[in-house]
C-alpha positions, 0 to 999 in steps of 0.5 A: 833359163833362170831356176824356179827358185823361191826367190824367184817365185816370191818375185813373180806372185808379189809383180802378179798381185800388184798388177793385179791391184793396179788393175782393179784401181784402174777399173775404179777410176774408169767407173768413176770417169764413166770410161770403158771398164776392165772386164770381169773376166780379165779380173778374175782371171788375174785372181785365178793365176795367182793374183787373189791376194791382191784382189781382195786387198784392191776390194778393200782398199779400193770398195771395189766390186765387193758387193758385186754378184757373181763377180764376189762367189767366183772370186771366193770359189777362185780363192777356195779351189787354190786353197785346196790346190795347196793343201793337197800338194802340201801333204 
C-alpha cells in the first residue's frame, strides 16, 4: 500500500477538485440541454470530502448554483467547518 505522502496527498486533492469541477460543468450542460441534473447532494458531498476548492472555482467559472439557496450556505458552512478542521489540527 502506497505511503501517505504529501505528494500523494497533492495528487489525490488536485484529481478530487477537477472531478469535482467537471461535475459542476457537467450539471451546467444538462440544465441547459433540460437533461436529469446531478444532484445537490453529490455535489456538496464532493465539496465535504475535499473538492470545495473546486467548487467554488466551477461557480465561478461556470455561474453555477452561485445564487442557488440552501445550496450556496451549505457549501459556505462545508468550506468553514474545514477551515476550522485545519486550524485546529494545525496548532
Amino acid at each position: 500500500m502506497p505511503a501517505l505522502t504529501p505528494l500523494n496527498i497533492f495528487g489525490a486533492l488536485l484529481a478530487l477538485n477537477l472531478w469535482t469541477m467537471l461535475r459542476f460543468w457537467q450539471d451546467k450542460a444538462y440544465a441547459a440541454n433540460k437533461q436529469r441534473r446531478i444532484p445537490e447532494k453529490n455535489l456538496l458531498l464532493l465539496a465535504a470530502i475535499g473538492g470545495t476548492p473546486g467548487a467554488f472555482l466551477a461557480r465561478h467559472l461556470f455561474r453555477h448554483k452561485t445564487r442557488k439557496q440552501p445550496f450556496s450556505l451549505y457549501l459556505w458552512l462545508i468550506l468553514m467547518l474545514q477551515s476550522g478542521l485545519l486550524i485546529g489540527t494545525s496548532l
